[in-house]
Each structure stands twice: as C-alpha cells, then as structure tokens.
N, C-alpha and C positions, 0 to 999 in steps of 0.2 A: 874210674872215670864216670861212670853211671853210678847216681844219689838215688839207695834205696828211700822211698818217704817216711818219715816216719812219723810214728804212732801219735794220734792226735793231743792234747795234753785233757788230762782228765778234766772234766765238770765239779763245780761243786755240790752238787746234788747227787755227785755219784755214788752207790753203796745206799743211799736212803732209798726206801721200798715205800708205795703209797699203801696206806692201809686203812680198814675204814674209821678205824679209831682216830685216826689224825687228822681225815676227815671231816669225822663228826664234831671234833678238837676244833678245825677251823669254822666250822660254820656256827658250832657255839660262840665264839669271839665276831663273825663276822654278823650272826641275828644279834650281837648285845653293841656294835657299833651304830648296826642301823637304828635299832631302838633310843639308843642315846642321840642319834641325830633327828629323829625323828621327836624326839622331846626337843629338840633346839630348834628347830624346824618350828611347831607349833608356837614355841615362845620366841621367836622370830616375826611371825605373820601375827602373832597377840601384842607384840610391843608396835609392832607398822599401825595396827589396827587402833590402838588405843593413841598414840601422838601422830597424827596426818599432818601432812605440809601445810603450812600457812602462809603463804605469800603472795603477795600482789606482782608480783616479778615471774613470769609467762616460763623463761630460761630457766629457772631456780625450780620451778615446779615439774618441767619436763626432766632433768636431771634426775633430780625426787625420783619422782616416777622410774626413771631406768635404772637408778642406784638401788631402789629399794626390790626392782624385778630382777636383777643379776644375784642380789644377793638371795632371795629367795629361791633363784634358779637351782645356784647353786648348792645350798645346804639342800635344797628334795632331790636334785641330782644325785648328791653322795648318799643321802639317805637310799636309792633307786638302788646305787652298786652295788651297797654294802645287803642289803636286802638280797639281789642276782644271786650274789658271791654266795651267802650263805646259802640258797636254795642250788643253788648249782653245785657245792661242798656235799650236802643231803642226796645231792643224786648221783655225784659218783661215790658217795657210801654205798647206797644202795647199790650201785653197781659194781662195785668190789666184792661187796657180802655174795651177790648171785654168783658171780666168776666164783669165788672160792668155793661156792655150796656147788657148781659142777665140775669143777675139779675133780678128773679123778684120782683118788687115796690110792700113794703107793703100797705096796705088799711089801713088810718085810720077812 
C-alpha cells in the first residue's frame, strides 16, 4: 500500500571526477576560442571603421549605427565569456591541485 521512493535516475556526468588535467584541457580550448574571437572582433570594428554609412536618409543611418553596435556587442561579449571561462577553468585547477596536495595519503 505504501510506495517506497525510489532511487533517483543517474546523471550523465555521473562516475566522471573533475581533475585538474581536464581543467586545464578546458581552459586551453576556452583561452584559444577567446583569442579566435577576439581576432574577429578586431577585424569586425577594422571593417566598420574602414566602409562607414553613407546616407542622406536620417532612419538608414540610425539603424547603421545600432546594427553595427549589436554586432560588435556581441562578438566582445563572447570574446568576455570565453575569456571568464577560461580563467575561471585555471582556477579551479588550481584548486584541485591544493585539495589533492592536502589530502591526506592513505597508509598501506
């Protein structure tokens, strides 16, 4: 009559252990995404800078203007994450590596 509850259904992340190696793994990937965006970034505000609007049309130029500031927003936005991500990767290495170096070593 009474439903014991049962056992919740596993994660898929279950059994992987973070370690600093995979860590360090992501924030490599994560400082070579930001770099890459931050090269598209520059040649994003190098191509705004070298062809500027040209119109006599007041709407056409405002547009302009917030077209071209969304997209710039944008790519230094993700350039912003992918940067975080990787510096925040680097510091829970670094915080892994302490944990394990006060760990204390069982005796066998």
């Amino acid at each position: 009559m009474f439903m014991t509850p049962s056992p919740p259904p596993p994660t898929p992340h279950e059994g992987q252990t973070r370690t600093p190696l995979r860590s360090l793994t992501g924030a490599f990937l994560s400082a070579t995404m930001a770099l890459l965006l931050y090269q598209l970034t520059m040649g994003v505000i190098h191509s705004f800078a070298l062809h500027p609007t040209t119109s006599h049309n007041q709407i056409a130029v405002n547009l302009s203007v917030a077209v071209r500031t969304l997209v710039i927003g944008l790519v230094t936005m993700a350039t912003g994450i992918f940067a975080l991500v990787a510096l925040g990767l680097v510091g829970l290495a670094i915080q892994l590596t302490l944990q394990n170096l006060r760990r204390p070593k069982p005796e066998i």
